[in-house]
N, C-alpha and C positions, 0 to 999 in steps of 0.2 A: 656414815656414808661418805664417799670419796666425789670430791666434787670432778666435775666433768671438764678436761681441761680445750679449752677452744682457743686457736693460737691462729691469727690474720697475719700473712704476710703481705704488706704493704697497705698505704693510706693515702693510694691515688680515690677515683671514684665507685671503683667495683669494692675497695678493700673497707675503704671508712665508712662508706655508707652501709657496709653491711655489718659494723663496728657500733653505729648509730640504732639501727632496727636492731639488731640484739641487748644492746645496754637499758633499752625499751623494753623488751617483748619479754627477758629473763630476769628472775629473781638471785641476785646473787650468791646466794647460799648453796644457789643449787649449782652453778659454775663458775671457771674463772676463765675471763675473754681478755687473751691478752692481741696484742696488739704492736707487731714489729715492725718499724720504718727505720730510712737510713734518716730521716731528719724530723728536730719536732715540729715540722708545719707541714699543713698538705700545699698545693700550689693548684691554680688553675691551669691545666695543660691545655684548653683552649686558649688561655688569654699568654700563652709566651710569647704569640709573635707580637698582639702591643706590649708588651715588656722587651721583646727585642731591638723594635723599631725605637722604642723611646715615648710609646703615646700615652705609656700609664707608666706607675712609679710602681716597680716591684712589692712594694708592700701591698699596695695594692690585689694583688696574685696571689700572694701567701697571706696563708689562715693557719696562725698557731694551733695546735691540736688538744693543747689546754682549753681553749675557748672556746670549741664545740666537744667535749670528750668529759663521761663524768667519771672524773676518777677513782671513784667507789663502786665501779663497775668495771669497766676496763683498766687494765693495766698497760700501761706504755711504757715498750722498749725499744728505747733508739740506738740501734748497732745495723749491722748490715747483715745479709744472709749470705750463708757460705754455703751451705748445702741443703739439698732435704732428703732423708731417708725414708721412705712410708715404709718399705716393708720392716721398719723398727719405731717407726710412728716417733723418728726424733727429726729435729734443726738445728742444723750447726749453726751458728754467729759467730761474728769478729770475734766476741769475748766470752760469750757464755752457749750453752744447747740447753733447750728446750723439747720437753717431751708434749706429746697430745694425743687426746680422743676424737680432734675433730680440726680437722686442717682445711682452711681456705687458703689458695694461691692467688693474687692479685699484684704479681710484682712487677705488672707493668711491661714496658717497653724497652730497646736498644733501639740506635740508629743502625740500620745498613748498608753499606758503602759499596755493594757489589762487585768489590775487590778492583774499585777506580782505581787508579796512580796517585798517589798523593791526596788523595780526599782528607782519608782518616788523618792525615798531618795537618795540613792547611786548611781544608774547609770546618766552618763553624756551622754549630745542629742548633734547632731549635727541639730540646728535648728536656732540659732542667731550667731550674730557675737560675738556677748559677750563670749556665751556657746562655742561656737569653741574656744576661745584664751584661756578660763579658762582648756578647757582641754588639747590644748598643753604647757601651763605653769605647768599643772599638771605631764602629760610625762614628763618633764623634770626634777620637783621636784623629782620624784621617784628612775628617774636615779641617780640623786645627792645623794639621800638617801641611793641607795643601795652602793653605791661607797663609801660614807662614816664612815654608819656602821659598827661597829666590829660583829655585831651579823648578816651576811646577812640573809632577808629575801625574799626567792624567789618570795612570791605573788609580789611585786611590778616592778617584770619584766614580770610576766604574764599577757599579756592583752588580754581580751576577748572582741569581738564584735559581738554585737546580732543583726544575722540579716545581710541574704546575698542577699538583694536587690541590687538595682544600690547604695544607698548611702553606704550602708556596704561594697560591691564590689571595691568600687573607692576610701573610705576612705585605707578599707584592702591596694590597690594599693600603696596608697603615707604611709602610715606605714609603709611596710616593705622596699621603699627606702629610709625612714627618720632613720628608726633603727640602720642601721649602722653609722651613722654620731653622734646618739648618743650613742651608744656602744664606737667609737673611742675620742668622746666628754670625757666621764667618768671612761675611761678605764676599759671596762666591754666587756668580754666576750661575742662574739653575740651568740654564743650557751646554751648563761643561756638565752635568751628573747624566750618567748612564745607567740606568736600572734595567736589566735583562735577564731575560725568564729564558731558562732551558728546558726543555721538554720533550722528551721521545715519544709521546703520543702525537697525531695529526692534531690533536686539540691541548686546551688545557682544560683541565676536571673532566677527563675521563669518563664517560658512564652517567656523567647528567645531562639538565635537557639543554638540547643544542642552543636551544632561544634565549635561554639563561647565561648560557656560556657566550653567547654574542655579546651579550648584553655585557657581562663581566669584563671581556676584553675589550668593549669602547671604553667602557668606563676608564680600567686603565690606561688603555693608551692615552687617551685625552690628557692624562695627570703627567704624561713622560714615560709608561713601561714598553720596553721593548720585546716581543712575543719571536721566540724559533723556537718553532714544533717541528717536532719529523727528528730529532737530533740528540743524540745522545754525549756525554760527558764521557771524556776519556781521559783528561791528566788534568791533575788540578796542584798547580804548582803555586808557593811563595810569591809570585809577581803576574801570574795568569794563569790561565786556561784552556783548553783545547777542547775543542768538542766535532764531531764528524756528522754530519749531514749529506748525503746523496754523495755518498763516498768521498766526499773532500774533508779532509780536516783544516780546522779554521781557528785562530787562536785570540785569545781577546786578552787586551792586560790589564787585569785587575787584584787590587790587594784584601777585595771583600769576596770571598764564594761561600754563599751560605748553603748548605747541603738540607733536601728537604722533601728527599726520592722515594725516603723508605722506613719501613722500621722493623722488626723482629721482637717475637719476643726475649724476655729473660734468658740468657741460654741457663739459663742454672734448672732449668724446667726440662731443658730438652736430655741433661747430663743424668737426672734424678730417677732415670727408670719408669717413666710415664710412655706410655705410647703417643708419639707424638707424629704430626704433621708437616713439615718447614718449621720445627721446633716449637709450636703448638700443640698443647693436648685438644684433641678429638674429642669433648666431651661428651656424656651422654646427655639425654634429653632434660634432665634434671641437672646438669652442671656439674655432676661426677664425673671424676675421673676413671677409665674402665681400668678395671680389677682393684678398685679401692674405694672401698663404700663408705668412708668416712672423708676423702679426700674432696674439695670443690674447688674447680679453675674457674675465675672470671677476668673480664678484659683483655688486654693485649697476650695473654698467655694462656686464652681459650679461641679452640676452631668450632665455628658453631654454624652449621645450614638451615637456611631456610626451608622449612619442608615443601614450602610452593615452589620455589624457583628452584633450588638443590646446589644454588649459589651461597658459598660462606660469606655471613653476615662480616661488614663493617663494624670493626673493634671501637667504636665510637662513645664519647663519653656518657649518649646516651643510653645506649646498650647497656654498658658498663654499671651503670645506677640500675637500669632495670634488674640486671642480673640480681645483685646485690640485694634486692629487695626478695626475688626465689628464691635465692643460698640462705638469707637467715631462715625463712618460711620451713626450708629444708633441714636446716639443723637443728630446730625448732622440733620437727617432724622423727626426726633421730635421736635426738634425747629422749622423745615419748615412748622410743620403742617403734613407729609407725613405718611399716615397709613401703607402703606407696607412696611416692615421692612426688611433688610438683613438676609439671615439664614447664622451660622455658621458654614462652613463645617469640620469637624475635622478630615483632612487629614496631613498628619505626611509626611517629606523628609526621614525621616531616625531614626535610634536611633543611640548613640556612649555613649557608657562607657570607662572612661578612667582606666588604670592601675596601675598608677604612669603618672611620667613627661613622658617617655618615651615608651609607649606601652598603646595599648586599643584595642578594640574590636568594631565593626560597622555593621548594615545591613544599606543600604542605597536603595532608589530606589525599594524598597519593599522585592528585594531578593538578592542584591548584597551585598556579606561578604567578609569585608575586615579588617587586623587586622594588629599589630605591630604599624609601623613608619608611617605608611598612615595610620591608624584610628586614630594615636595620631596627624599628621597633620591635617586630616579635625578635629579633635577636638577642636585643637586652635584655626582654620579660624572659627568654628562658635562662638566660645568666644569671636574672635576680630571683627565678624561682628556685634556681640550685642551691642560690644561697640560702634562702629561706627555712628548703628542708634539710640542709645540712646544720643551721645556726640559730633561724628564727631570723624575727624582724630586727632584732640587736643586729646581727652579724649584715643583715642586709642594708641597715641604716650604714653602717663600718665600709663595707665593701662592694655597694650597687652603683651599678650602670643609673642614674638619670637625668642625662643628657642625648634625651630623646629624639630630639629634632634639632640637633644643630653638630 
């Protein structure tokens, strides 16, 4: 009997975790679950922006895939994906192709730049771990610089972020508690640092509660950030940037733009023959992809509505795990033969934006708002619960938040 070959592309949180419930749930004789990333560690893509700021140590971030993966069940292979073909049920790789009977897509995310001037050159993403450390090495190079030169140059204490979503919001958050420690670092004045938020909505964060978002913006302003909403980014050059506001454009000079507007999935999803969305597959209710009953989209490169509002769900880490937990259940359900398939219901516990280490923002329970030392607590307890079910209490002694109240 021909074992059943089950091939994950990628080992964000939709991909591994559904790496985890099958090395679980199947006996391996009866399959082989292989398992393709471009690197051997997952990384926490909530926690890039304290790895970008500087407030946690990238190690920290990254989880080797040896130390939660058994490798007598799964197989890891680390190369990158070049193509997928389903209607031949193959994957190209950098170096090798891969055939399969049962294909999950979870490869995640791109930055998109909505064809700014000079973003994709000059502005730095909070989107890898790489890109996170290259840009806190970068803060710091600048502080060094201005500290050193006889000639100061202000752009390089100006930093602008574009982009007041949850990632712009939570990075702004740990910026302005990392500033002073490098102010005190290179003995710089915190009153020469400019941290400035750009925004094309009337607000920042979008779509939450307005009380909450008040509250997020005292909070940072009080620390030093600076809020323009209503304003869109239009040149992001080597020494500043331009941005237009009630028809004027206005230019500020700065040597840090971190870009933090947008994201797209994979295009390799959109290229693959999938019907797709804004280069999202549409999936079915079961996390299929339509006309391919072996194929499953999760995360950043699944379009998923809510059946109540008829609004497409938030590709959120949370989601992402949930899915991951229906896609094995379902492939599960397809080895046995079984045509009725699980729907995914995309119901949410809550949302939490953090602020820095110390302060966040939360609805939970649909309408309960709760903010400070208890948003920044449940924050951590969900960071340390992920670790848990991803590693156990090892990996969460290794890798947890407890630094609760302070």
């Amino acid at each position: 009997m021909n074992k059943q070959q089950i091939v994950i592309l990628g080992a964000g949180y939709g991909g591994l975790m559904t790496a985890l419930h099958l090395q679980k749930k199947l006996k391996h004789h009866h399959t082989d679950i292989t398992l393709v990333n471009k690197h051997d560690y997952h990384y926490q893509t909530t926690w890039l922006h304290e790895t970008a700021a500087g407030t946690i140590h990238h190690d920290q971030t990254r989880i080797p895939l040896d130390e939660v993966i058994d490798k007598r069940r799964v197989h890891l292979v680390i190369d990158t994906v070049k193509a997928i073909q389903p209607d031949e049920k193959k994957v190209k790789l950098a170096n090798s192709e891969l055939t399969y009977d049962i294909l999950v897509i979870a490869l995640g995310f791109e930055t998109a730049t909505f064809g700014i001037t000079g973003l994709k050159e000059n502005a730095f993403m909070i989107s890898t771990l790489n890109k996170a450390r290259l840009l806190r090495q970068h803060l710091s190079y600048n502080f060094a610089q201005y500290h050193n030169e006889k000639k100061k140059n202000p752009a390089r204490l100006n930093i602008v972020v574009g982009g007041g979503g949850f990632t712009g919001v939570e990075f702004l958050g740990e910026l302005a508690n990392r500033i002073p420690e490098l102010c005190a670092e290179y003995d710089i004045d915190k009153a020469k640092v400019r941290v400035i938020n750009i925004e094309g909505s009337p607000t920042v964060l979008p779509g939450f509660d307005p009380d909450l978002v008040e509250y997020a913006m005292n909070s940072l302003e009080a620390r030093g950030v600076e809020f323009i909403t209503g304003a869109l980014l239009k040149e992001c050059n080597p020494d500043n940037i331009v941005y237009k506001k009630n028809g004027m454009l206005t230019q500020i000079p700065t040597m840090t733009t971190i870009w933090a507007a947008g994201v797209k999935a994979n295009p390799i999803v959109e290229v693959s023959g999938f019907q797709t969305n804004r280069g999202k597959v549409e999936v079915m209710e079961d996390l299929r992809a339509p006309g391919y009953e072996d194929v499953f989209v999760l995360g950043d490169c699944a379009s998923i509505k809510d059946p109540e509002t008829g609004q497409v769900v938030a590709p959120t880490a949370q989601m992402a795990v949930r899915q991951a937990k229906v896609a094995a259940r379902n492939i599960i359900k397809r080895l046995k033969g079984e045509e009725k398939l699980e729907a995914f219901v995309p119901k949410t516990l809550g949302t939490v934006a953090s602020l820095g280490n110390d302060d966040a923002i939360a609805v939970i329970l649909k309408n309960w708002k709760i903010f400070g030392w208890k948003a920044t607590f449940m924050k951590k307890m969900i960071d340390n619960r992920y670790l848990i079910r991803l590693g156990g209490w090892n990996l969460l002694f290794q890798k947890g938040k407890f630094n609760f109240f302070y």
